[in-house]
C-alpha positions as a printed NumPy array, in Angstrom:
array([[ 34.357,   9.918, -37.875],
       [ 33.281,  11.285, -34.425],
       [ 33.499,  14.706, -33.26 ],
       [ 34.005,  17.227, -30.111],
       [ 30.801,  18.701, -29.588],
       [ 30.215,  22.161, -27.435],
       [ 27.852,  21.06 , -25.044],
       [ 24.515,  22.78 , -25.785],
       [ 22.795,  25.154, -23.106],
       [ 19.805,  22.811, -23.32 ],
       [ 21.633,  19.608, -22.594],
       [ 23.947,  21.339, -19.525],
       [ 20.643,  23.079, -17.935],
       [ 19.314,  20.112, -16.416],
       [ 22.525,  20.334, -14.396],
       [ 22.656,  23.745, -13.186],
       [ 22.842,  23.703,  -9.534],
       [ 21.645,  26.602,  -6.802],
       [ 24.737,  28.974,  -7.305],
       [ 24.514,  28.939, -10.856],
       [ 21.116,  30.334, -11.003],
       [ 21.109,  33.583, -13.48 ],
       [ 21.498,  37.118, -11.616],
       [ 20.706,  39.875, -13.606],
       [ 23.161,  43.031, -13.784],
       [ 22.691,  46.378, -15.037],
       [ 24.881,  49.041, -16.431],
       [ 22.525,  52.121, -16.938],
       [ 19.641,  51.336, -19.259],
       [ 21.685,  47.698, -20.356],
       [ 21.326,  45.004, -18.279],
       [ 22.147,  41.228, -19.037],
       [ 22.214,  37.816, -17.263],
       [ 25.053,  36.154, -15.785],
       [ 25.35 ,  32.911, -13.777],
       [ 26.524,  33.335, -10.237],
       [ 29.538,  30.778, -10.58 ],
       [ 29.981,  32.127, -14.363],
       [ 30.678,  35.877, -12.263],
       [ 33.081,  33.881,  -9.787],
       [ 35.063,  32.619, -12.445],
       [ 35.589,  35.986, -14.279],
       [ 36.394,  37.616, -10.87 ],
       [ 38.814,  34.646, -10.001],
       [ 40.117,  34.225, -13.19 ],
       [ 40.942,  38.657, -13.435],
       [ 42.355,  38.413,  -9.863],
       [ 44.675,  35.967, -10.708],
       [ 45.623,  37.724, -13.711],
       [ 46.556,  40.345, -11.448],
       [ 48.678,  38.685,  -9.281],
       [ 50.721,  37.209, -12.138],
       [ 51.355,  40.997, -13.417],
       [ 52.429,  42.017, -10.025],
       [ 54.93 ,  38.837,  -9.528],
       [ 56.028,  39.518, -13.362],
       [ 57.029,  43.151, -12.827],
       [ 59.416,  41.838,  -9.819],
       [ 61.258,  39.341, -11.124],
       [ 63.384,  38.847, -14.039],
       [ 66.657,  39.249, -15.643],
       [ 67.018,  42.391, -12.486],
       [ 64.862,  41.413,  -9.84 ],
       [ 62.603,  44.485,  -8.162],
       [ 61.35 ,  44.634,  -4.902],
       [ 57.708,  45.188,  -4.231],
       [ 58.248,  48.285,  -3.128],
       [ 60.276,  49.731,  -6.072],
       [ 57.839,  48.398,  -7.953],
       [ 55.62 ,  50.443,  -6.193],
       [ 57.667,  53.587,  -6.018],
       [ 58.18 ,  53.325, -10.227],
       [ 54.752,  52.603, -10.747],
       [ 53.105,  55.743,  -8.964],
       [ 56.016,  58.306,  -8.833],
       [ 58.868,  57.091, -11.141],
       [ 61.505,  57.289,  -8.406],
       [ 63.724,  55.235,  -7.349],
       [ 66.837,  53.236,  -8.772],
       [ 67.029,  54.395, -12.476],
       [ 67.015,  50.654, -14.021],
       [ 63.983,  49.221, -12.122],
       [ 61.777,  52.339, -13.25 ],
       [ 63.165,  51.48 , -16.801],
       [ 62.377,  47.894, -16.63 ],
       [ 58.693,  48.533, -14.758],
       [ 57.016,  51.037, -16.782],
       [ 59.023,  50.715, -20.383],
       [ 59.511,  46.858, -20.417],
       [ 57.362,  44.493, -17.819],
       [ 54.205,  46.31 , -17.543],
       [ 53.678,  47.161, -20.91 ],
       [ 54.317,  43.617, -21.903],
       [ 52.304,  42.552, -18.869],
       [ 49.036,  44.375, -19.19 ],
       [ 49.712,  42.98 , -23.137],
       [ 48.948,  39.196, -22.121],
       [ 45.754,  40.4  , -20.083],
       [ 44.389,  42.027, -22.886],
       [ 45.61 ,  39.516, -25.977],
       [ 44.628,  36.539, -23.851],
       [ 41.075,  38.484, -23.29 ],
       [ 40.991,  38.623, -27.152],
       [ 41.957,  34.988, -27.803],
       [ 39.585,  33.528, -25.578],
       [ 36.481,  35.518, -26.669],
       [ 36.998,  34.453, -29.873],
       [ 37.63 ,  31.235, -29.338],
       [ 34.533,  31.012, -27.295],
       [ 33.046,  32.621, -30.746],
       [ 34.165,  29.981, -33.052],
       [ 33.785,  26.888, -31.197],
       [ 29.625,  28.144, -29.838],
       [ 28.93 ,  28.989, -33.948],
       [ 30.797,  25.333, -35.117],
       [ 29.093,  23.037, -32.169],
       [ 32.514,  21.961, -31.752],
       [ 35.335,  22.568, -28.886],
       [ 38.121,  21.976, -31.082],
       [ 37.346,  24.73 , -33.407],
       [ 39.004,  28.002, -32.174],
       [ 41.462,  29.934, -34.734],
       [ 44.92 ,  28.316, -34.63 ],
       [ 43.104,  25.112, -35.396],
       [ 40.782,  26.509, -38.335],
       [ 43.888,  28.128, -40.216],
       [ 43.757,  31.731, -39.206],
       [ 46.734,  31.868, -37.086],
       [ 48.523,  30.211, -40.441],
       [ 47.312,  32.761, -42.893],
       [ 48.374,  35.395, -40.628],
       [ 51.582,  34.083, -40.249],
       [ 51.998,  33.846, -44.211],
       [ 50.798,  37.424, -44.708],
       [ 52.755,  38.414, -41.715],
       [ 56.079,  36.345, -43.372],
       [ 55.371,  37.803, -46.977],
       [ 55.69 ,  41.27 , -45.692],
       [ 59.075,  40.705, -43.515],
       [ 60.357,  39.435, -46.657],
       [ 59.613,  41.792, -49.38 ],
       [ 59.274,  44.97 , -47.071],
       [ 60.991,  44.01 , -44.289],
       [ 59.994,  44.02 , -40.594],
       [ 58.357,  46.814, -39.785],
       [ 55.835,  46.701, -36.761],
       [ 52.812,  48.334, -38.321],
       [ 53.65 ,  46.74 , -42.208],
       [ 53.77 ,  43.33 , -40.201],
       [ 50.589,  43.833, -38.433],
       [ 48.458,  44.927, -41.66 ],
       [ 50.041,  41.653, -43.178],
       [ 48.66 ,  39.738, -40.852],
       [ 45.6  ,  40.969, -40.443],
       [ 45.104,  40.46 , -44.162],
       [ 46.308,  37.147, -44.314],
       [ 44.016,  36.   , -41.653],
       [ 41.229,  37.659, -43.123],
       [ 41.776,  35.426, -46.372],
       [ 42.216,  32.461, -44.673],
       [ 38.971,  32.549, -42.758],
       [ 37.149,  33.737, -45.572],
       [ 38.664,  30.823, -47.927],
       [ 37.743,  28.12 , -44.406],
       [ 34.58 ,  29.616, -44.293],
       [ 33.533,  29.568, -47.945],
       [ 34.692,  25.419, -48.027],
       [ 32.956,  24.427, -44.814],
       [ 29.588,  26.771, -45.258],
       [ 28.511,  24.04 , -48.422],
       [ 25.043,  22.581, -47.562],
       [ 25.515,  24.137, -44.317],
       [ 28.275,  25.192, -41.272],
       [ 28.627,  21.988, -39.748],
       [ 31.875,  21.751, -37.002],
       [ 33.269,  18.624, -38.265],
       [ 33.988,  20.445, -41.522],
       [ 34.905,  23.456, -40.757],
       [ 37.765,  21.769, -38.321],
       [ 38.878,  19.24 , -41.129],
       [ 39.23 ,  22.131, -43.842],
       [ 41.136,  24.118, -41.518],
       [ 43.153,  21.712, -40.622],
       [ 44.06 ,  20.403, -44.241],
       [ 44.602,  24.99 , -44.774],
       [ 46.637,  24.853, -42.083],
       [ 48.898,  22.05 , -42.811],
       [ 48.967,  23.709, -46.978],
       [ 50.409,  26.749, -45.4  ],
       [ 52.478,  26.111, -43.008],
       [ 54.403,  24.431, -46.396],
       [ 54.167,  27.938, -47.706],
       [ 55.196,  29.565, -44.517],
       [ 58.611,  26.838, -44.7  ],
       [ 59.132,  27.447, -48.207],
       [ 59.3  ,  31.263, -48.076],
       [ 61.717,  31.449, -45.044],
       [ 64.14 ,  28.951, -46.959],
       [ 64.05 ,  31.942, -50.088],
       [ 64.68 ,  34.491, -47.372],
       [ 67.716,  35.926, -45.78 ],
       [ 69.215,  34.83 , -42.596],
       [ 67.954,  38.003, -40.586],
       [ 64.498,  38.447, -42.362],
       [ 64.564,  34.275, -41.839],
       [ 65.117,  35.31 , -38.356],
       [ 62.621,  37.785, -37.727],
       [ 60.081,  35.775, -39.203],
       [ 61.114,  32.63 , -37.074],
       [ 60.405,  34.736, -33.904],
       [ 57.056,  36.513, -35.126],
       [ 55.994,  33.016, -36.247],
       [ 56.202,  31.152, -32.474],
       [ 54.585,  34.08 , -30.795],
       [ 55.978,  36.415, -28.396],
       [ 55.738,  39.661, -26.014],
       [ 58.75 ,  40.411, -26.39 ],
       [ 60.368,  43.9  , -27.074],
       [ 56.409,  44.834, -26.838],
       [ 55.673,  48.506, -26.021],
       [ 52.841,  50.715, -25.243],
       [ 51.956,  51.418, -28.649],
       [ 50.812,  47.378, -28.852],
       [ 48.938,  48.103, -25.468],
       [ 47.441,  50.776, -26.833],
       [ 46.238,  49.685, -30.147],
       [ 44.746,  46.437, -28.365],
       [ 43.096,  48.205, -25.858],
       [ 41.444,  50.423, -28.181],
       [ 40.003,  47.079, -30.085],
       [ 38.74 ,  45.601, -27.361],
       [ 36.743,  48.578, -26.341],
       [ 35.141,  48.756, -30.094],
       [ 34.948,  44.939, -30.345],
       [ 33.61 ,  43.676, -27.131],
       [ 30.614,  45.663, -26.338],
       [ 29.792,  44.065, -30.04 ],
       [ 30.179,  41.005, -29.098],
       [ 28.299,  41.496, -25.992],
       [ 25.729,  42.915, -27.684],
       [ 25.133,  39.159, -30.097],
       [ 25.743,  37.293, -26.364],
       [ 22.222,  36.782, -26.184],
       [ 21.693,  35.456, -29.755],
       [ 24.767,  33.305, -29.276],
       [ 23.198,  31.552, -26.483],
       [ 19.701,  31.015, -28.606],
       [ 21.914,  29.761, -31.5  ],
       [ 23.684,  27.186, -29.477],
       [ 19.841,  25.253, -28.586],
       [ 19.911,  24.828, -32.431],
       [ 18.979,  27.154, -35.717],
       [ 15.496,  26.057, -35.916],
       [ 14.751,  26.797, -32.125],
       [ 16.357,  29.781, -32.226],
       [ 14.721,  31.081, -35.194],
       [ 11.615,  30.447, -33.697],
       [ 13.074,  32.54 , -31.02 ],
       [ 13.476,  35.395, -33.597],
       [ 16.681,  34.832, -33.754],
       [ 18.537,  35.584, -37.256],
       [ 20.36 ,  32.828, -37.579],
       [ 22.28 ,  33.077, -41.241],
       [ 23.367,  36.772, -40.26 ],
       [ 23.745,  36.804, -36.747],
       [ 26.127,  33.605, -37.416],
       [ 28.023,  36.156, -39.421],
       [ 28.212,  38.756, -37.289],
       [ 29.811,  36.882, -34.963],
       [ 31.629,  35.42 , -37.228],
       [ 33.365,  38.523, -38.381],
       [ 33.935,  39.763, -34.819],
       [ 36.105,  36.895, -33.474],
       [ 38.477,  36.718, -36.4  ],
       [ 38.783,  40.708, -35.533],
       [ 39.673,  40.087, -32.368],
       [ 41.806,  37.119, -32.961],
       [ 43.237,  39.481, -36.236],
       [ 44.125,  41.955, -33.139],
       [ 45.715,  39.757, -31.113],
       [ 47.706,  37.764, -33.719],
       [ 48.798,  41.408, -34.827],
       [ 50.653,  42.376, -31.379],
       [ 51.806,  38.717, -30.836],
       [ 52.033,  36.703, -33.551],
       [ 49.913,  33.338, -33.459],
       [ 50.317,  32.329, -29.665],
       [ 48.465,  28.944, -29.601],
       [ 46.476,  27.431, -27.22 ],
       [ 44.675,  29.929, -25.676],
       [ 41.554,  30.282, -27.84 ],
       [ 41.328,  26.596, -28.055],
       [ 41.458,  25.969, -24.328],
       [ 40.078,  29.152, -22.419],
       [ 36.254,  28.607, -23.35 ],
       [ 36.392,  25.089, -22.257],
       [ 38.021,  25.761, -19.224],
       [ 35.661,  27.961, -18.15 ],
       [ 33.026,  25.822, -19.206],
       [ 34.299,  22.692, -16.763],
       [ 35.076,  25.533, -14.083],
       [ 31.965,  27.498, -14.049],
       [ 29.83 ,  24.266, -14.931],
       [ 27.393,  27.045, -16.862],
       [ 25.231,  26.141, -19.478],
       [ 26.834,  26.689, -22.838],
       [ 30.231,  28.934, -23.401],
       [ 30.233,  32.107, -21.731],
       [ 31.971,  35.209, -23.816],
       [ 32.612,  36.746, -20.291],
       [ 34.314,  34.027, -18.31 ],
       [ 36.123,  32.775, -21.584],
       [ 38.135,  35.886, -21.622],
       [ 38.871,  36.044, -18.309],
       [ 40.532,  32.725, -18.222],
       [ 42.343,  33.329, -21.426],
       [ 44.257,  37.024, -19.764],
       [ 44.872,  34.699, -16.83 ],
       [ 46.397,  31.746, -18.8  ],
       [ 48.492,  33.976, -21.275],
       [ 49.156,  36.234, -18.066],
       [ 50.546,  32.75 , -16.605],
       [ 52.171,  31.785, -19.875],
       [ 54.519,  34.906, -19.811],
       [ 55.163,  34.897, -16.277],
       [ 56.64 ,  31.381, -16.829],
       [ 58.52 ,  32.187, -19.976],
       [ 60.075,  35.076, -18.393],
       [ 60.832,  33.265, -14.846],
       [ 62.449,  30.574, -16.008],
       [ 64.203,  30.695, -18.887],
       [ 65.468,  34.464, -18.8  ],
       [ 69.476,  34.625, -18.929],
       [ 71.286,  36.605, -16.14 ],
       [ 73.389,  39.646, -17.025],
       [ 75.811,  41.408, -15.342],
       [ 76.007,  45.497, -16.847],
       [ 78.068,  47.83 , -15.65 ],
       [ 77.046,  51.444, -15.655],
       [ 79.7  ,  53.193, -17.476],
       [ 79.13 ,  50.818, -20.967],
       [ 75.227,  51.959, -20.958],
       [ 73.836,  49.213, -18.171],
       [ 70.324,  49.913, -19.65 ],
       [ 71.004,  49.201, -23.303],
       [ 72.78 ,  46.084, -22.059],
       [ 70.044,  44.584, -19.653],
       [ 67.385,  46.129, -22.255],
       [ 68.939,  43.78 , -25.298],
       [ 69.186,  40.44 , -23.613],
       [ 65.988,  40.903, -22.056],
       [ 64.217,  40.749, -25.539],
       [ 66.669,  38.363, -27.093],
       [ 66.827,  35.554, -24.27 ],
       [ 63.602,  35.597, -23.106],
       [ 61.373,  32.218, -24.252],
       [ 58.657,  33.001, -26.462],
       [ 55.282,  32.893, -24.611],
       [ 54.242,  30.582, -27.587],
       [ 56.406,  28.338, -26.663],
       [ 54.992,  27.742, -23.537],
       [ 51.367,  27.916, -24.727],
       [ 52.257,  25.295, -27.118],
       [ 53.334,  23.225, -24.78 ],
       [ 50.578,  23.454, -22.426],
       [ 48.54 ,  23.277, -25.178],
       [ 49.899,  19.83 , -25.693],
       [ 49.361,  18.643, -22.668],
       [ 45.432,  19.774, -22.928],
       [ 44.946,  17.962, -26.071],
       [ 45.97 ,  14.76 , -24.539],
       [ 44.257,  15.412, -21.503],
       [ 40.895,  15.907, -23.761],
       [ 41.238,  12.821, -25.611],
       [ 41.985,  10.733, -22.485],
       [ 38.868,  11.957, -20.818],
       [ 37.37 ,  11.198, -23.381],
       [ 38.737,   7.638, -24.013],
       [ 35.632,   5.099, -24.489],
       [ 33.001,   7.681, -24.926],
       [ 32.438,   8.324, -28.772],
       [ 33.86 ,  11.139, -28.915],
       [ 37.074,  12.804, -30.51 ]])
């Protein structure tokens, strides 16, 4: 059997052109190295993640102007039911795809630089299935409370990737394994997952159903908040074991010579993308695609030598940010409220309830990529 290998730094290096030399950049006494097309792409990729929030806080189910936008955003004036829908509904949900599609594609980048292998990011391996089981085991016996949901998830990732990791780590992490395994964990829960929403009730069954596609829907600022607050632990983290993930991807011996602790640092990182992926599945549910596409797209954009933590992010807020845009666009069902039988209760509720998942949409991009991978890379060995 063949596999999808990351593309080491050593083998992409004979490639780099002029504008991808290294600049270096310095943020008081901590500087680090980033390529110059690697910087483009994280600017290009965050820009366009702005413009997608912008567009999404106009348009929907009650179209805003630009300039109520405006007017809610910096002095919550203006018509009554756009400030609602700006600052309580769109922008929270909004500013929630940046930073969950940040998340997602840093730790994809994580998994798929440790494994050697591009098709190795977390809903592939079986984490975004053991969340969803923990997540579905709490709906059901406690019912769906936000927090009680998260902490099942969180947990149920957690023993996935430590039951994945434990399998593939025998005689050595090798990507081919670790992708098989969580593939075969994946398919034995998602039987699990089936069989507990047929014991279920009809509204826990439907909870569930929507928690399990992913969605930002009906998301608030406490789900901004809480993400926001793990990225700013967990990324300067992962920043910090950048370096040592680039040494690691020329190969353990190399970068051991390098100084470089290979066993531990592997588990560092290790621990650090299924925390932010644990994060993210926790204020979203399991959206799919995102960690298994961002790093590579900025890898084919950027043409940089190995994955870049940076620039993987980036492109994952701007994907998800492009995701929910499109979900909300269209496939959101008009509604016509009246004032005097509570207009913003009305609009509120089939907001949240007619929205399409973002999920959905990932998936199906994701679908797309998949087959666009293995047509590229028709002929050439590789799978």
């Amino acid at each position: 059997m063949t596999t999808t290998e990351v593309r080491p730094a050593r083998e992409a290096a004979g490639r780099t052109t002029e504008t991808a030399r290294p600049v270096r950049l310095w943020a008081g006494r901590v500087s680090f190295r980033m390529h110059r097309r690697t910087g483009a792409v994280v600017v290009g990729a965050l820009l366009l993640a702005g413009v997608f929030l912008l567009v999404s806080l106009c348009v929907g189910a009650y179209p805003v102007p630009v300039s109520e936008v405006a007017r809610a955003l910096f002095y919550g004036t203006g018509d009554r039911l756009a400030v609602h829908f700006v600052n309580q509904e769109r922008l929270p949900q909004a500013l929630l795809a940046i930073l969950v599609g940040c998340a997602l594609g840093i730790s994809g980048a994580i998994f798929q630089s440790v494994s050697r292998n591009a098709l190795a990011s977390p809903d592939v391996i079986g984490f975004n299935s053991g969340a969803a089981t923990g997540a579905i085991l709490v709906i059901v016996t406690f019912g769906g409370a936000a927090a009680s949901v998260a902490a099942g998830a969180i947990a149920g990732g957690l023993v996935t990737a430590l039951v994945v990791s434990v399998l593939a780590s025998r005689g050595g992490l090798h990507g081919i394994r670790l992708v098989l395994i969580g593939l075969g964990v994946t398919a034995m829960l998602g039987s699990v997952n089936s069989y507990l929403l047929t014991r279920s009730s009809l509204n826990d069954a439907q909870n569930a159903h929507i928690w399990l596609v992913g969605t930002l829907n009906g998301r608030g600022w406490s789900s901004v908040q809480t993400m926001a607050v793990a990225l700013v632990v967990l990324l300067p983290l992962v920043l910090l074991f950048g370096r040592r993930l680039r040494m690691m991807e020329l190969g353990d011996d190399l970068a051991t010579g390098l100084g470089v602790r290979v066993n531990r640092s592997r588990l560092a990182l290790t621990v650090l993308g299924i925390g932010l992926c644990g994060v993210a599945v926790a204020s979203a549910g399991p959206i799919p695609f995102i960690a298994l596409a961002a790093p590579q797209i900025a890898v084919m954009i950027s043409r940089s030598p190995g994955v870049s933590l940076l620039s993987a992010g980036a492109v994952g807020a701007g994907l998800l940010s492009a995701a929910h845009l499109a979900s909300g666009q269209f496939f959101t069902a008009l509604v016509w409220a009246d004032e005097r039988i509570g207009w913003i209760r009305v609009v509120e509720e089939s907001q949240r309830n007619n929205l399409l998942p973002v999920g959905v949409t990932t998936a199906v991009l994701g679908g797309v990529y998949l087959a666009w991978v293995l047509f590229k890379r028709r002929g050439t060995g590789s799978a």
